[in-house]
C-alpha positions as CSV (number, residue, x, y, z in Angstrom):
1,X,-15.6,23.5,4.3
2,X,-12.6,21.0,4.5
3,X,-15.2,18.6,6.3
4,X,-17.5,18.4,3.3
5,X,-14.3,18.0,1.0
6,X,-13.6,15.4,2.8
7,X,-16.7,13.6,3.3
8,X,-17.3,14.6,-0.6
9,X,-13.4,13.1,-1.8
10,X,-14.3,9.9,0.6
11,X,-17.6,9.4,-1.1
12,X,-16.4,9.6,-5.0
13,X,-13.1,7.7,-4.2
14,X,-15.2,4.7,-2.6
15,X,-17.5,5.0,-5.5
16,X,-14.8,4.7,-8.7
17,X,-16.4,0.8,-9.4
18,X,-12.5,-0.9,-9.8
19,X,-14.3,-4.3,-10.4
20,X,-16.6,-3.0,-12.7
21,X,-13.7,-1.5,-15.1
22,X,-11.3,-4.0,-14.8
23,X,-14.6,-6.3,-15.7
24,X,-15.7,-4.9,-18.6
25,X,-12.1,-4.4,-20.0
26,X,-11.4,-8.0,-19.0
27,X,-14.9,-8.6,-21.1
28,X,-16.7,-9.2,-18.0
29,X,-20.0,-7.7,-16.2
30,X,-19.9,-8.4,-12.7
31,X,-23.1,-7.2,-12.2
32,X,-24.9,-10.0,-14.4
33,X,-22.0,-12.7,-13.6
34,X,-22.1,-14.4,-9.5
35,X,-22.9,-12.3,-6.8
36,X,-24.3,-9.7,-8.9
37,X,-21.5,-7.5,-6.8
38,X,-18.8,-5.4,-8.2
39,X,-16.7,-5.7,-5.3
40,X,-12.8,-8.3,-5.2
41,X,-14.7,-11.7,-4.1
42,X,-16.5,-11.5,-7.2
43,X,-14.3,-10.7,-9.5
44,X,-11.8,-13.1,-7.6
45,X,-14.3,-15.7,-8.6
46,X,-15.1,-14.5,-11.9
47,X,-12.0,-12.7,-13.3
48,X,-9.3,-15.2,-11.9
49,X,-6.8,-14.4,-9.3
50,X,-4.8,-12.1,-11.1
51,X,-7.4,-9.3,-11.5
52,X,-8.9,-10.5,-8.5
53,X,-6.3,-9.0,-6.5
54,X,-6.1,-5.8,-8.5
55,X,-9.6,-5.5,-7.8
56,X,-8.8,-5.8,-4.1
57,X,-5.7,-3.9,-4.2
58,X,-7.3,-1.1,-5.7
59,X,-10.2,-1.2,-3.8
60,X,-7.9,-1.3,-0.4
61,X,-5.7,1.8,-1.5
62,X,-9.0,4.1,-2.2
63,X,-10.1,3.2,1.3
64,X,-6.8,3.9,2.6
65,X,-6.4,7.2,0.5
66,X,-10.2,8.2,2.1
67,X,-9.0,7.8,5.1
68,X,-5.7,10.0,5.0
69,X,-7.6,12.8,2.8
70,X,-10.0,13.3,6.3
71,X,-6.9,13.0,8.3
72,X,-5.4,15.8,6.2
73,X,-7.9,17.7,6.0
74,X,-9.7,17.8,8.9
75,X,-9.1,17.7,12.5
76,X,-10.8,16.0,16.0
77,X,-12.9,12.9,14.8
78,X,-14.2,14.2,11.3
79,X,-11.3,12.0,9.8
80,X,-14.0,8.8,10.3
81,X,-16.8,10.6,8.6
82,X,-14.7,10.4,5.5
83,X,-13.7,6.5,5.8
84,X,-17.2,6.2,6.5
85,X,-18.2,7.7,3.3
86,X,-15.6,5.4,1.4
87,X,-17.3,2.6,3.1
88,X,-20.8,4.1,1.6
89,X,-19.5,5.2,-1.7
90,X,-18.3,1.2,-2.1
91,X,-21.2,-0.2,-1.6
92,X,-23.8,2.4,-3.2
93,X,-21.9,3.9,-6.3
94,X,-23.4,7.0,-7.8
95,X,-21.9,5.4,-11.4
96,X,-23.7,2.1,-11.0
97,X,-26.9,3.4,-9.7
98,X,-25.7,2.7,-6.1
99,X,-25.3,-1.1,-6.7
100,X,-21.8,-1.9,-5.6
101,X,-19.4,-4.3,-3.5
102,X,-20.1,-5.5,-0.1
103,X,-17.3,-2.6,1.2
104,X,-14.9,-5.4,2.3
105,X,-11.9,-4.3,0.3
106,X,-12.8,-0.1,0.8
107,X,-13.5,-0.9,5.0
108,X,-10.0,-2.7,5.0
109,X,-8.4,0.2,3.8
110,X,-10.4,2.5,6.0
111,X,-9.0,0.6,8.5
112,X,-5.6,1.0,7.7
113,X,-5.8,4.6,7.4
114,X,-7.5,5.3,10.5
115,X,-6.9,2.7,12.8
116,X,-3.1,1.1,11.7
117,X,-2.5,-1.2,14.8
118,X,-5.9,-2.9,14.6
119,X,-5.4,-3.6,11.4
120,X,-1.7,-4.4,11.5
121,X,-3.7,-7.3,14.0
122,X,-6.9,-7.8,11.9
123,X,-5.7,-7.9,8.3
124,X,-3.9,-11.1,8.7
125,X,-6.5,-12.7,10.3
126,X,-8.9,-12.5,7.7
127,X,-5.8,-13.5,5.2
128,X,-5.4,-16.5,7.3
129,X,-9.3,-17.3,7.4
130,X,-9.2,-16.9,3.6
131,X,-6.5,-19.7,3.3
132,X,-7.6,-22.0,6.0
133,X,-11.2,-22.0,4.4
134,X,-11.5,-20.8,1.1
135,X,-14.4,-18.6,2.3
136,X,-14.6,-14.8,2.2
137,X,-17.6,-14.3,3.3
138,X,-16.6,-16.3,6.9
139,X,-13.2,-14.3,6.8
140,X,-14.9,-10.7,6.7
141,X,-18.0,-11.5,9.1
142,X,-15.5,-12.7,11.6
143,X,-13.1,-9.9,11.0
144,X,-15.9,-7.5,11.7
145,X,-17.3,-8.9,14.8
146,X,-13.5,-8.6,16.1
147,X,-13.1,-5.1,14.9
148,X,-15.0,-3.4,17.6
149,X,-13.8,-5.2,21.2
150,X,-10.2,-4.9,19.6
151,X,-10.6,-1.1,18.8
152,X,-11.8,-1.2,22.5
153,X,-8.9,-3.0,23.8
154,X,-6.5,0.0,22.1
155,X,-8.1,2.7,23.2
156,X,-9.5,4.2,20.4
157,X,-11.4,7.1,21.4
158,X,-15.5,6.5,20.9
159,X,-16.1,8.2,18.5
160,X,-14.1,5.5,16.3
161,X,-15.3,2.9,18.0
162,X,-19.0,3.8,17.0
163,X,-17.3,3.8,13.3
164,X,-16.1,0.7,13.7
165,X,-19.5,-0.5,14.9
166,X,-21.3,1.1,12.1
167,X,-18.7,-0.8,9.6
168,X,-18.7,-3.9,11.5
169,X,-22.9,-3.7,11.4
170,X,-22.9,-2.9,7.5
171,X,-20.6,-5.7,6.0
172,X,-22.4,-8.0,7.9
173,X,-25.8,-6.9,7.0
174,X,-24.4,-7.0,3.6
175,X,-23.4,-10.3,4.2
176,X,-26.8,-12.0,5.8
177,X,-27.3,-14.1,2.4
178,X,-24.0,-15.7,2.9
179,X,-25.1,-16.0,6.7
180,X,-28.0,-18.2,5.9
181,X,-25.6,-20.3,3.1
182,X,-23.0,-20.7,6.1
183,X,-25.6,-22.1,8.2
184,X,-27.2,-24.3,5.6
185,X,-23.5,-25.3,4.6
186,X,-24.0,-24.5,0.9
187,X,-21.5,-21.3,1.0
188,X,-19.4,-20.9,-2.2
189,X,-15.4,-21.8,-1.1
190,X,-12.7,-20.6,-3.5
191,X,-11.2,-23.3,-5.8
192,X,-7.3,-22.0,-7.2
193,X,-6.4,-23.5,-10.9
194,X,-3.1,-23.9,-11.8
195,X,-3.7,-21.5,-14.3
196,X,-3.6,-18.7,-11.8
197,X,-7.9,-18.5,-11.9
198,X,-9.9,-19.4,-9.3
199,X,-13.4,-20.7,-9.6
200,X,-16.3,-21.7,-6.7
């Protein structure tokens, strides 16, 4: 029973659409405005950098609070079923008709949760990939073909590694449109205002 809990709590907690909210408070659809996703690079673009990091923040922590819900309830390797269903629940909301983020933000916090030194390595990486190039979508692709030989190299036991592959596989199918604009060259870069926005 503490299993399906888990999986359950995982599932709504990825699903609560922070980008959404903060969207429509801020006036804002994300769905109808960009991307079309609900997810932090969107509303980074779309609701300046301010809510833009709320967005990601938020979205981080409920990945992050997935994560340590299976850990507490559950024991062996059920903990990644539950950061798997955060992952899920971020990308296919049951409020939004299952039409979400890309999981970035949610499979960061996953990551923090259940695997702390990979992501004590990866995290500032993709920080640092953001900054050098102004490009998300670059940042998470090449954080998630890392995440699996890295998870290797510390000895995670498989069953988390096949997590990691199944997270690694889904942002970047989630990302093949911005695949073919990084290979054509005409992927969006972010642009900071003085005024604390940011535009592409």
């Amino acid at each position: 029973m503490n299993v399906v809990i888990a999986i359950a709590a995982g599932y709504l907690l990825g699903s609560i659409p922070f980008g959404y909210l903060i969207g429509r408070w801020r006036g804002v659809d994300l769905r109808s405005v960009g991307s079309g996703n609900t997810g932090a690079a969107n509303a980074f673009r779309n609701l300046g950098r301010r809510w833009g990091l709320a967005v990601a923040g938020l979205d981080i922590a409920k990945g992050v609070a997935g994560a340590l819900i299976g850990r507490a309830l559950t024991d062996d390797s059920w903990p990644i079923a539950a950061g798997a269903a955060v992952m899920v629940g971020a990308i296919f909301p049951v409020w939004l008709r299952f039409r979400g983020g890309k999981g970035v933000a949610a499979g960061g916090g996953v990551l923090i949760g259940l695997f702390p030194i990979a992501s004590a390595i990866l995290v500032p990486v993709w920080i640092a990939i953001v900054l050098l190039t102004r490009i998300t979508s670059l940042a998470a692709i090449l954080a998630s073909i890392a995440f699996v030989p890295l998870a290797w190299l510390l000895g995670y036991p498989w069953p988390y590694l096949l997590l990691a592959a199944a997270m690694a596989a889904l942002v970047i199918y989630r990302h093949r449109a911005n695949i073919a604009r990084l290979r054509d060259g005409t992927e969006a870069k972010l642009e900071f205002r003085r005024n604390g926005s940011a535009n592409v």
